[in-house]
C-alpha positions in Angstrom: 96.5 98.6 134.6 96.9 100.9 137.7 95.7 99.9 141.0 94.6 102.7 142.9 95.1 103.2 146.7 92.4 102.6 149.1 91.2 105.3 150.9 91.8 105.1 154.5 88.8 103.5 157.0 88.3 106.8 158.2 90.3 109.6 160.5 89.6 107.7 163.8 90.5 104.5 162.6 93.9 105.6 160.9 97.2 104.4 163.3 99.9 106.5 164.2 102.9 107.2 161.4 104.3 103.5 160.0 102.1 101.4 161.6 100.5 98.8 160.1 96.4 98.4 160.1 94.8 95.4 160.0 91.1 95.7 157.9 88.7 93.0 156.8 88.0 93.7 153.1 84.0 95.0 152.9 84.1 93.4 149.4 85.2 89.5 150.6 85.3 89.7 154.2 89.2 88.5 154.0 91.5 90.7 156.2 94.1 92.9 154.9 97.1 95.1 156.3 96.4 98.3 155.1 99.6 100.5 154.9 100.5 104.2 153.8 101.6 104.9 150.6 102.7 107.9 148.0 102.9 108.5 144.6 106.7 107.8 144.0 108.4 110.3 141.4 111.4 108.2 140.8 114.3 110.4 142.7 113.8 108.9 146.3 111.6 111.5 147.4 107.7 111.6 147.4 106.5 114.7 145.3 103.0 114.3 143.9 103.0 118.1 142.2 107.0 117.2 140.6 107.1 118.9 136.9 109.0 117.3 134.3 112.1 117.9 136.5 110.8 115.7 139.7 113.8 116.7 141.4 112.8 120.3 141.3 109.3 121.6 142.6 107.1 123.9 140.3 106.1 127.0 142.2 109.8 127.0 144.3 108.2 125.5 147.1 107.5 122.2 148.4 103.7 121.1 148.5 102.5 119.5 150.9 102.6 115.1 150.4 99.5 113.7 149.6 98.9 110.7 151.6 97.0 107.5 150.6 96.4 104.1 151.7 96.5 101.0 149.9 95.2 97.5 151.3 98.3 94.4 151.0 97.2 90.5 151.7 99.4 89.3 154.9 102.7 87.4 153.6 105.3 87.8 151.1 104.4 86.5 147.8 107.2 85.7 144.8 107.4 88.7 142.6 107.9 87.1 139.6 104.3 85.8 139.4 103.0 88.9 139.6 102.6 92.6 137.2 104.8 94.9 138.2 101.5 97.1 139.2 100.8 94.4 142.0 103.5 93.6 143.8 105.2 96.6 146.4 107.1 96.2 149.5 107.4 97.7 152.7 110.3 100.2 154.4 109.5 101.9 157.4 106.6 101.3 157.3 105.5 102.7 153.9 104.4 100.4 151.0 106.9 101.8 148.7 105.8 100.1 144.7 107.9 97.5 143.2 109.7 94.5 145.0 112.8 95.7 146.9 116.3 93.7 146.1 116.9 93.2 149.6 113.5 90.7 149.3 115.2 88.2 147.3 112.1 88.1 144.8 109.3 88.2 147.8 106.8 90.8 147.4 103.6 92.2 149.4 100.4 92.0 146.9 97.7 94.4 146.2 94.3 92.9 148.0 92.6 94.2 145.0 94.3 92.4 141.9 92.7 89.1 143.4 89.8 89.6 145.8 87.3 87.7 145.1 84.8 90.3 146.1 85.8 92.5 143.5 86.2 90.0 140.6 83.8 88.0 139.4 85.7 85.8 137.9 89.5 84.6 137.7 91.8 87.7 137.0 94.2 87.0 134.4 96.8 90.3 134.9 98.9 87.6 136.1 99.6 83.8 136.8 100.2 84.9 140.9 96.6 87.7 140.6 94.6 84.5 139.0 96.4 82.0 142.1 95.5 83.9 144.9 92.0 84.2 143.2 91.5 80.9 143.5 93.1 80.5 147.4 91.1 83.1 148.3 87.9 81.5 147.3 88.5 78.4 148.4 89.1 79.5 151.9 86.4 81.7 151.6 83.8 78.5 150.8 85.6 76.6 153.6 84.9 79.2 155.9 81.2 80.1 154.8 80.2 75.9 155.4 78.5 75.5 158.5 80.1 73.3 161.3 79.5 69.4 161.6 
C-alpha cells in the first residue's frame, strides 16, 4: 500500500524552502508537521519524469521537480514497527522515504496510516499504524470530555 502526499494547505499558507509547517489534520483535529517531499528515483537525485535509466533524463533535459507535501505525526517513532511505506525521515528539511541509518531505528510516521479520522477502525498495515491508532483515539476522547 502507497501513501500518497498531502497536498499542500494552500499557496499562502506554504513556508519558505525546508521549513517545517505545523497543520491540525481536518480529518481528527490532531496536529501534524507537514514537510516537502519528492518522488525519490533511487540515484540520490529527485527526478519524477526518470526513464528506465533514472540517472539519465528522457527528452535530454531536466524537467522541472514536482513538489508535494506529506503530513508526519510530531516525534520519532521505532521503525521496525512500522511498513516500510510509513515510516520516512527528515534531511534538510525534506521528508526523504525510508528511516535513515544515522536514526538508529527512529523514524517520522505518515499521519495517515493511523489517523483516526480517516480509519474507522484499527489499521492493521502494521503493529506501530494499529498503536498509534489507538493513542491517537484515546487522546482524542480525553480531550473531547468536558472539564470537571
Amino acid at each position: 500500500m502507497s501513501v500518497p502526499s498531502q497536498p499542500g494547505p494552500g499557496d499562502d499558507g506554504i513556508p519558505a524552502w525546508g521549513r517545517k509547517l505545523t497543520v491540525v489534520c481536518p480529518a481528527c483535529g490532531v496536529a501534524t508537521h507537514r514537510y516537502r517531499t519528492m518522488h525519490y528515483d533511487g540515484v540520490n537525485v529527485y527526478r519524477p519524469q526518470a526513464g528506465p535509466d533514472p540517472a539519465r533524463v528522457v527528452g535530454g533535459g531536466e524537467p522541472e521537480v514536482e513538489v508535494a507535501w506529506i503530513a508526519l505525526i510530531p516525534g520519532d517513532y521505532p521503525a521496525r514497527f512500522f511498513t516500510a511505506d510509513e515510516v520516512y525521515h527528515l534531511a534538510g528539511g525534506i521528508a526523504w522515504p525510508g528511516p535513515h541509518h544515522r536514526d538508529y531505528g527512529n523514524a517520522k510516521i505518515v499521519h495517515d496510516v493511523c489517523c483516526p479520522g480517516l480509519h474507522r477502525t484499527q489499521p492493521v498495515t502494521s503493529q506501530g499504524a494499529g498503536e498509534l491508532w489507538r493513542a491517537m483515539r484515546l487522546r482524542l476522547a480525553r480531550s473531547s470530555r468536558p472539564n470537571h
